[in-house]
Backbone as JSON Lines, residues from 0, in Angstrom:
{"i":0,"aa":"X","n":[0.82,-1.19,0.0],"ca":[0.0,0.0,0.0],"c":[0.87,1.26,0.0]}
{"i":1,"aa":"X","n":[1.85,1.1,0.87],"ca":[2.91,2.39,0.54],"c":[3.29,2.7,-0.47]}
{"i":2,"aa":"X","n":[3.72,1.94,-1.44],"ca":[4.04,1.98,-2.99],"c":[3.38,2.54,-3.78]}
{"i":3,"aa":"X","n":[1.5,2.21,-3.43],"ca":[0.83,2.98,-4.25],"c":[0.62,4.08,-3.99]}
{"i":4,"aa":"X","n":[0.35,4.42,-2.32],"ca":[0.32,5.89,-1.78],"c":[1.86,6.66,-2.44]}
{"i":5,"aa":"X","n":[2.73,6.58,-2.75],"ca":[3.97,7.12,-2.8],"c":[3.75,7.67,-4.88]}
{"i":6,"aa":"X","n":[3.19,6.45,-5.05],"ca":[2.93,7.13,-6.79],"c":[1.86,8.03,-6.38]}
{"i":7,"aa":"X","n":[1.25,7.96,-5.88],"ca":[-0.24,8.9,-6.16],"c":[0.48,10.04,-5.65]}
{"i":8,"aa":"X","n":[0.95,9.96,-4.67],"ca":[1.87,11.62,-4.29],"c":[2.58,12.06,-5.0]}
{"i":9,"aa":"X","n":[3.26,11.61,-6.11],"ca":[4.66,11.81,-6.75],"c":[3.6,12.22,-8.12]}
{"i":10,"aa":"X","n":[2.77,11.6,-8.47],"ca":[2.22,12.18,-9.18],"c":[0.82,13.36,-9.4]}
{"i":11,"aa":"X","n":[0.67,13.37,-8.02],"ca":[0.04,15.16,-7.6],"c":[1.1,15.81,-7.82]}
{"i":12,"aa":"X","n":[2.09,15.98,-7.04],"ca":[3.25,16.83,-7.0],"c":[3.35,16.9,-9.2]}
{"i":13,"aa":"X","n":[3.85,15.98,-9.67],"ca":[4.0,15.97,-10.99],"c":[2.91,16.98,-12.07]}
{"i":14,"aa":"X","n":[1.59,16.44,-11.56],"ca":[1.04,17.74,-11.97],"c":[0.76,18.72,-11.44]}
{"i":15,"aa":"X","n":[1.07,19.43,-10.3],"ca":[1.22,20.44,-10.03],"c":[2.59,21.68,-11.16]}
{"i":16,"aa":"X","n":[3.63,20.47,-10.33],"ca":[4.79,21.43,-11.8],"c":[4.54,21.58,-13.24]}
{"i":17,"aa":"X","n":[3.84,20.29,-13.63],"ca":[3.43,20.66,-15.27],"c":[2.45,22.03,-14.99]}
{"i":18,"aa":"X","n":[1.07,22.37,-14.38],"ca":[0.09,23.15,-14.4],"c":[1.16,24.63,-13.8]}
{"i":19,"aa":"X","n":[2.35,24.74,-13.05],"ca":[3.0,25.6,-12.64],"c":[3.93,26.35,-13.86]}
{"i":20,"aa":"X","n":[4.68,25.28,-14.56],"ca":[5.29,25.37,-15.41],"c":[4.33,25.96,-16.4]}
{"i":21,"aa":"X","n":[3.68,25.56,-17.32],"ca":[2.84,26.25,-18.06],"c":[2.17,27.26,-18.06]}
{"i":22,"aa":"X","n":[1.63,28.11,-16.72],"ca":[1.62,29.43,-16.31],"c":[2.52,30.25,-16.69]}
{"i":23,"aa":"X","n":[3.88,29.67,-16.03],"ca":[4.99,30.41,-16.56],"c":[5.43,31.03,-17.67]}
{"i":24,"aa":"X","n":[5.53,29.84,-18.5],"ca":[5.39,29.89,-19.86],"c":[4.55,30.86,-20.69]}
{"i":25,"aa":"X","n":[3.12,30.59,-20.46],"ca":[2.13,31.65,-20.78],"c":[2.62,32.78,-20.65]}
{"i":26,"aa":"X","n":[3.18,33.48,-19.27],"ca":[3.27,34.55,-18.85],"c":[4.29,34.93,-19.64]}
{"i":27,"aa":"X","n":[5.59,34.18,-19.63],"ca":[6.8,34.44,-20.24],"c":[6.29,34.83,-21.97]}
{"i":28,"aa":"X","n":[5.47,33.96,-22.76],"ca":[5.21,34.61,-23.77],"c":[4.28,35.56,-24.09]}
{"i":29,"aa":"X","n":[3.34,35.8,-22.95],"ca":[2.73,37.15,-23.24],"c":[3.62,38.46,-22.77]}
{"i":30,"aa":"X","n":[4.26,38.45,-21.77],"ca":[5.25,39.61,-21.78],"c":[6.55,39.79,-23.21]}
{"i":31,"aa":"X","n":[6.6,38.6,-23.86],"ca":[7.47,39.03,-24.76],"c":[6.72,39.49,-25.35]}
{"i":32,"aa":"X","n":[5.54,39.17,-26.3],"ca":[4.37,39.57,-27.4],"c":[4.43,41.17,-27.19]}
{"i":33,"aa":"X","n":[4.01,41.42,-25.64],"ca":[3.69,42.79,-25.22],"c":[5.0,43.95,-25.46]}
{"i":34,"aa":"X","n":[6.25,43.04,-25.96],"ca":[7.09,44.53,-25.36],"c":[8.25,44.02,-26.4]}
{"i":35,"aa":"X","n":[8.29,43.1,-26.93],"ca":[9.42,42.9,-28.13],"c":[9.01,43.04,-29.65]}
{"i":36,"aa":"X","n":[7.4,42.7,-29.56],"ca":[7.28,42.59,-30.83],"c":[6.37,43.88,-31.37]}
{"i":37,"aa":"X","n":[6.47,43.86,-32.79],"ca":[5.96,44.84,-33.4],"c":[4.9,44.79,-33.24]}
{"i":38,"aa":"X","n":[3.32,46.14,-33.46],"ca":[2.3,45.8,-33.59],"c":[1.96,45.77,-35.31]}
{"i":39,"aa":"X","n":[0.73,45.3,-35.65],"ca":[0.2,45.12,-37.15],"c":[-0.42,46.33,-36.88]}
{"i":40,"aa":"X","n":[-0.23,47.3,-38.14],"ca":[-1.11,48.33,-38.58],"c":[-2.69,48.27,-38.18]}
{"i":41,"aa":"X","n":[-3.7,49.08,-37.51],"ca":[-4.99,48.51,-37.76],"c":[-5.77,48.65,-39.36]}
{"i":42,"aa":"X","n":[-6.67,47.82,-39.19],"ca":[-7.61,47.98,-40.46],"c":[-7.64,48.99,-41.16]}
{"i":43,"aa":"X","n":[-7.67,49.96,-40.46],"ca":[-8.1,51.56,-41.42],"c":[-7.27,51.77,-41.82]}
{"i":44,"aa":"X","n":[-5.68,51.84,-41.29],"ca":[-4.45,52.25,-42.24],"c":[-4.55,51.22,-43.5]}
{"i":45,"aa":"X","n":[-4.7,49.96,-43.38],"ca":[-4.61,48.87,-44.4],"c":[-5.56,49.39,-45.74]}
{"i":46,"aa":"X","n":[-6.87,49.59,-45.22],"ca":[-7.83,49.95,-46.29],"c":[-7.67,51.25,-46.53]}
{"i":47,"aa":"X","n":[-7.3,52.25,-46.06],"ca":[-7.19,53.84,-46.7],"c":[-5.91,53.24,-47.54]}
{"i":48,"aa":"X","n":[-4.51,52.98,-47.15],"ca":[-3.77,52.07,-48.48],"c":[-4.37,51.58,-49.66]}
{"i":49,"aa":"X","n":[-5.41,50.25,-49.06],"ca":[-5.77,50.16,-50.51],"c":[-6.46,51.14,-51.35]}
{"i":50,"aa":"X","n":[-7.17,51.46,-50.98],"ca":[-8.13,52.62,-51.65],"c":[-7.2,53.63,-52.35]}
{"i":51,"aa":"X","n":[-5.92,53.74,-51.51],"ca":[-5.17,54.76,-52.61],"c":[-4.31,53.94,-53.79]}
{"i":52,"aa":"X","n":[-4.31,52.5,-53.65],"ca":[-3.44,51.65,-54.8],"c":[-4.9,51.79,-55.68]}
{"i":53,"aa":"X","n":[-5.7,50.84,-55.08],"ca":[-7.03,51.06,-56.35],"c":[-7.36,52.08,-57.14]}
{"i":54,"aa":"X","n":[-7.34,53.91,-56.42],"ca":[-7.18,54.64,-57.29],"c":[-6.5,55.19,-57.84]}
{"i":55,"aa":"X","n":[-5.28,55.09,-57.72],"ca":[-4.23,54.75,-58.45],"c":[-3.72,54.1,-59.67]}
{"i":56,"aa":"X","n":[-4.18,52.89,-59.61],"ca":[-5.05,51.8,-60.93],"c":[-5.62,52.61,-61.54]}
{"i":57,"aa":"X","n":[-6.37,53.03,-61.08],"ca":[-8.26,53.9,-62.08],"c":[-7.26,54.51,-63.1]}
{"i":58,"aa":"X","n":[-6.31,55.48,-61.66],"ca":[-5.99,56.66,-62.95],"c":[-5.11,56.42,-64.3]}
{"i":59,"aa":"X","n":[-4.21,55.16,-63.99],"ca":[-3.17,54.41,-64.81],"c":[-3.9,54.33,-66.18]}
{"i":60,"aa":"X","n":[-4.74,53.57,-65.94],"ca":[-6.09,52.91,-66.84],"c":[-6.75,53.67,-67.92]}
């Protein structure tokens, strides 16, 4: 019976560090996202762009 009590503990403890570890992780890659990486233009810069390639086209044409 000790043997099995001793896995069942070893493996609470086990997932505890996986569910600990992966917090971490999370956290570790949302603070990089937040402060290393670039942001994407929003929508409106994208589409006032296109709108000026499209008329742009027109006038080529």
């Amino acid at each position: 019976m000790f043997i099995v009590g001793t896995i069942v503990v070893l493996a609470g403890i086990f997932y505890c560090v996986i569910i600990a570890a992966s917090a971490v992780w999370l956290a570790a890659v949302g603070l990089w996202q937040a402060f290393f990486e670039k942001a994407e233009p929003d929508n409106g810069w994208c589409r006032d762009l296109q709108r000026e390639i499209e008329a742009e086209r027109r006038r080529q044409v």
